[in-house]
C-alpha positions as CSV (number, residue, x, y, z in Angstrom):
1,X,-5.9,-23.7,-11.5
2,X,-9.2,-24.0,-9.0
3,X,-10.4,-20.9,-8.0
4,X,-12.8,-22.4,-6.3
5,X,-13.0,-25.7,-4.8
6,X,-16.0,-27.8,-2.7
7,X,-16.3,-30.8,-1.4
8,X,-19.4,-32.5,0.4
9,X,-21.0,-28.9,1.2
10,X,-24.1,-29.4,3.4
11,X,-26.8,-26.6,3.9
12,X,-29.2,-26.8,6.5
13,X,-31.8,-24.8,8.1
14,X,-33.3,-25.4,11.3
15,X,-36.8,-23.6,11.4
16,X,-38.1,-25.1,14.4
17,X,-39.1,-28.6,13.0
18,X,-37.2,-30.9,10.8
19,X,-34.4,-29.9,9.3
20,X,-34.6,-28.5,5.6
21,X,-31.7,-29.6,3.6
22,X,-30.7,-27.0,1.3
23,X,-27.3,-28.5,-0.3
24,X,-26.8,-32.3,0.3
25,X,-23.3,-33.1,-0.3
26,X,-21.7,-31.1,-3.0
27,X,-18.2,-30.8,-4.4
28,X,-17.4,-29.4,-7.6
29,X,-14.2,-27.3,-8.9
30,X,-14.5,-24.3,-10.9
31,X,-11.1,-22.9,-12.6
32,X,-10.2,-19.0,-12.5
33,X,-11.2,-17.8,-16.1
34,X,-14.4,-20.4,-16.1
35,X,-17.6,-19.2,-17.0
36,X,-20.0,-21.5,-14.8
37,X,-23.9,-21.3,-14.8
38,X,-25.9,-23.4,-11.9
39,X,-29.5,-24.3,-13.2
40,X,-32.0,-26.2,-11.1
41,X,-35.8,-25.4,-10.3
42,X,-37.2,-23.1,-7.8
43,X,-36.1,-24.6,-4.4
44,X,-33.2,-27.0,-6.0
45,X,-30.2,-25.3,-3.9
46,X,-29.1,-23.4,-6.7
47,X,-29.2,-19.9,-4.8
48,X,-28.2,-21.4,-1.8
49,X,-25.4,-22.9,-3.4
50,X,-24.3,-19.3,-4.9
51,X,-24.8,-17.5,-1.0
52,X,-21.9,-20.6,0.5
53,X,-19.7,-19.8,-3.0
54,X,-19.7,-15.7,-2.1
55,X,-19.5,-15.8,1.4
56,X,-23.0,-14.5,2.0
57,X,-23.9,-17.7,3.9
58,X,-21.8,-20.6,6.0
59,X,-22.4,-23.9,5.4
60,X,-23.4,-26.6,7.8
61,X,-20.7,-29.2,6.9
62,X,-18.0,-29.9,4.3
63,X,-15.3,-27.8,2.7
64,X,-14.6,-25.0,0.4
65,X,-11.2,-23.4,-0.5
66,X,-10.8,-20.3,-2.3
67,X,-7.9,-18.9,-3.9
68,X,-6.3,-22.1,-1.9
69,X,-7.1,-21.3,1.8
70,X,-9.9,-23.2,3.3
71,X,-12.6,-21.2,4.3
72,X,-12.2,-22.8,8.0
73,X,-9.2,-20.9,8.4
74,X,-10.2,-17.3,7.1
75,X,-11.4,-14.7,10.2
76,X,-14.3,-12.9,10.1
77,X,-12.7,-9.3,8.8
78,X,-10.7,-12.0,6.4
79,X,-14.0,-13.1,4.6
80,X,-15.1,-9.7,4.6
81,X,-12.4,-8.6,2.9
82,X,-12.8,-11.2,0.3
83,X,-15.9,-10.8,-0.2
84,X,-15.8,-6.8,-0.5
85,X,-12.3,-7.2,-2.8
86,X,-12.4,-10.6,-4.7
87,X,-16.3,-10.9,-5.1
88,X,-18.7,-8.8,-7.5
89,X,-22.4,-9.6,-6.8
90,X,-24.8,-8.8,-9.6
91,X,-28.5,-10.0,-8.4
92,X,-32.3,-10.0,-9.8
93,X,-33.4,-7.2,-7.8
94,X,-30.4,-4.9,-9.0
95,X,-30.2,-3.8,-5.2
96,X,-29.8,-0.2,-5.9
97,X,-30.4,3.2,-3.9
98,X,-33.3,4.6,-5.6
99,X,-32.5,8.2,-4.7
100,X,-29.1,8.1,-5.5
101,X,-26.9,8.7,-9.0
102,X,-25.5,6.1,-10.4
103,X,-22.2,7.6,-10.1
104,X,-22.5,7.5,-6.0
105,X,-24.5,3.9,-6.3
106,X,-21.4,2.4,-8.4
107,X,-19.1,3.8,-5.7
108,X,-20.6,1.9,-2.5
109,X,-17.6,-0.5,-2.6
110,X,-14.9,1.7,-2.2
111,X,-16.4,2.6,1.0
112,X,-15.2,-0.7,2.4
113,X,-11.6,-0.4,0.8
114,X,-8.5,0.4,1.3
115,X,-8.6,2.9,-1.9
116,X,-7.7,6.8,-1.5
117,X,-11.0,8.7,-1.6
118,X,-9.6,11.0,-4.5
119,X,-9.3,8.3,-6.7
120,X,-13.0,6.8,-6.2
121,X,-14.4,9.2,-9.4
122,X,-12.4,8.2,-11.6
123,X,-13.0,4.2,-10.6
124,X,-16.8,4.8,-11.0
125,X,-16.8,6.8,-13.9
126,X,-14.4,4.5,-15.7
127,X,-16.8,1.2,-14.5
128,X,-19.8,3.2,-15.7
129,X,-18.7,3.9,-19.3
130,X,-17.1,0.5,-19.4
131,X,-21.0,-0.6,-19.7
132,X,-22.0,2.4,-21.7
133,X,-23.7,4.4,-19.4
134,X,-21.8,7.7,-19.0
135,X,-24.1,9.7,-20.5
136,X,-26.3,8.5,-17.4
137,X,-23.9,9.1,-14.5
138,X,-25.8,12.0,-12.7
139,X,-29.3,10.3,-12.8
140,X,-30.9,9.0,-9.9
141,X,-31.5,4.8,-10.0
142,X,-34.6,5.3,-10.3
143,X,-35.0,7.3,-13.7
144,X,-33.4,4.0,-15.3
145,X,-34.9,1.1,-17.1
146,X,-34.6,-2.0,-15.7
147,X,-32.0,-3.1,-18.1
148,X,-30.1,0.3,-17.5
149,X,-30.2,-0.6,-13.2
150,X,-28.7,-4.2,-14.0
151,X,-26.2,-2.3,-15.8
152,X,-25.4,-0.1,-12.8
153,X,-25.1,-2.9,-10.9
154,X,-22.4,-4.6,-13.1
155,X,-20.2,-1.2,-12.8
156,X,-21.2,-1.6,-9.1
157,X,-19.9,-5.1,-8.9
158,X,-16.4,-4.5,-11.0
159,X,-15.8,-1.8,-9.1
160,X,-13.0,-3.2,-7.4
161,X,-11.9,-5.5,-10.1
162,X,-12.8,-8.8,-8.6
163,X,-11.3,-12.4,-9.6
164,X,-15.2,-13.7,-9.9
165,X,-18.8,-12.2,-10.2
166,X,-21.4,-13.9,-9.1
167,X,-24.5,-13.2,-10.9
168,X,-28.0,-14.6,-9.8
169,X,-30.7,-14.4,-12.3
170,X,-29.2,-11.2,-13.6
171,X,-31.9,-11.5,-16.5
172,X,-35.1,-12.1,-14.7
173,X,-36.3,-9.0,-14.3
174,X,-35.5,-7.6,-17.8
175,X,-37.3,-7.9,-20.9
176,X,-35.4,-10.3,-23.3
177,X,-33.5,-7.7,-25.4
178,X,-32.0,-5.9,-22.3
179,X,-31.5,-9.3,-20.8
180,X,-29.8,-9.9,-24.3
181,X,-27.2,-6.9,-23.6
182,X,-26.6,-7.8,-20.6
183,X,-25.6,-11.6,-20.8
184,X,-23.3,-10.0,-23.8
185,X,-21.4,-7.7,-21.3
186,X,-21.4,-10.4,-18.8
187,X,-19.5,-12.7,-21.3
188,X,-17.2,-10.2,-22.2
189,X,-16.4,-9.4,-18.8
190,X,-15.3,-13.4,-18.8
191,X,-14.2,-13.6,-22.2
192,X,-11.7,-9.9,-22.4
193,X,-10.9,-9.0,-19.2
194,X,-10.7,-12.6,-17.5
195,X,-13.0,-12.5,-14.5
196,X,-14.4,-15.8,-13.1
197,X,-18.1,-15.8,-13.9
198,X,-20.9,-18.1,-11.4
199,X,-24.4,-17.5,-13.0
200,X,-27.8,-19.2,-11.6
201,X,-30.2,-19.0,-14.0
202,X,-33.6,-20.9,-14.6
203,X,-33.4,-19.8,-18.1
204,X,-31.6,-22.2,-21.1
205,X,-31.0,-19.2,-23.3
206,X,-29.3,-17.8,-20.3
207,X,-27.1,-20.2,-19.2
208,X,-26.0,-21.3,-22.4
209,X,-24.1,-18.6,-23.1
210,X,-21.4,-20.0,-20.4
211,X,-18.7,-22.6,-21.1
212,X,-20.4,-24.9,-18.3
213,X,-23.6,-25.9,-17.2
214,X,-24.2,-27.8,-13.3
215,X,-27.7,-28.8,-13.1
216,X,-28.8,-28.9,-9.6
217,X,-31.6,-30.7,-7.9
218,X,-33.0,-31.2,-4.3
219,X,-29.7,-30.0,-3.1
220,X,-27.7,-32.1,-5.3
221,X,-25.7,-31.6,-8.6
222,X,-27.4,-34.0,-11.0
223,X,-25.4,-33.2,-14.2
224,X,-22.1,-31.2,-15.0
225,X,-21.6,-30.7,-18.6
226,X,-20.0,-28.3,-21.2
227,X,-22.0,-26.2,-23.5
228,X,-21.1,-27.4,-26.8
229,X,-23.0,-24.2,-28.6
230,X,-22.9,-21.2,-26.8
231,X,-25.3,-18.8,-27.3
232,X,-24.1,-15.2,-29.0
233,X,-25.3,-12.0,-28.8
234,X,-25.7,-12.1,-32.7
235,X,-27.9,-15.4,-32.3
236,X,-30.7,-13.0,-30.7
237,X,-30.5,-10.4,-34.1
238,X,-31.2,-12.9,-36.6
């Protein structure tokens, strides 16, 4: 079943002069339980494309369902609901409080939900140690290595146990074996627990470790094709 559905999504930014075109007419489908990674160079669409999938940004034209409702019809509190509830964002720049513990950074969702306060511990703990990082809970963001951060953020973003997590360049900050770990608790978040995955990547190794690939360029999907060999965790320790 189509989680999410578009068709003919155009972007457009008006900065004064002509018109940039961001998105040009897109539709794709992507099924709950898919694991999806949008590739393109820098400036293709692809991140723009991500912001109109997870609510961050409107598009210009076109139409997107989620869940089966049109977005047309949502209100604003609506999408904000859905994007608090339904959406886990996981992005490059980890987008953490420095001077904060992880336990409180991983809890910053339940601020915006309808959960009882006494229950938000145990939530965060249990998200934190889900990505083995309990020994960490009381450290500030900032003692962390990078790899340890995106891992915050991944506790941060299942939080609230959404149907899809978006994830944009989750890797590109990380050196390649904490990218490694990373991807690998990314695909078991898709592969055990059943959450919808998006990822935009620039990076082959990266995306191929999702069941699908959409190659996007100048604001257009050129390609949409499944990865035949998908790239394992144990592929990186030989």
């Amino acid at each position: 079943m189509a989680l999410i559905e578009l068709k003919d999504i155009v972007k457009k930014y008006e900065d004064g002069g002509e018109p940039t075109i961001a998105l040009n007419k897109v539709s794709l489908c992507i099924d709950k339980g898919e694991f999806v990674a949008i590739m393109g160079p820098s400036g293709s669409g692809k991140s723009t494309l991500l912001h109109v999938l997870g609510f961050l940004d409107l598009p210009t034209s076109g139409e997107y369902k989620f869940n089966g409702k049109y977005l047309s019809d949502y209100s604003k509190e609506e999408v904000a609901k859905v994007r608090n509830k339904e959406m886990g964002f996981i992005f490059q720049a980890f987008n953490l409080l420095p001077r904060t513990s992880v336990l409180e950074n991983v809890k910053l969702p339940l601020l915006y939900s309808d959960i009882d306060e006494s229950q938000w511990d145990k939530l965060a703990t249990e998200a934190i140690n889900s990505v083995g990082l309990g020994h960490r809970i009381n450290h500030d963001s900032s003692q962390l290595s990078g790899g340890e951060k995106q891992r915050v953020a991944i506790a941060r973003a299942l939080i609230l146990n959404p149907q899809v997590i978006f994830a944009d360049e989750p890797t590109g900050n990380l050196d390649s074996k904490s990218g490694q770990i990373v991807m690998e608790i990314i695909r078991k978040l898709n592969e055990e627990l059943g959450h919808t995955v998006v990822l935009v990547t620039h990076e082959t190794y990266t995306a191929e470790h999702a069941q699908r690939i959409i190659r996007v360029k100048d604001g257009k999907i050129e390609a949409d094709f499944k990865v035949e060999h998908r790239r394992h965790f144990d592929d990186f320790k030989k």
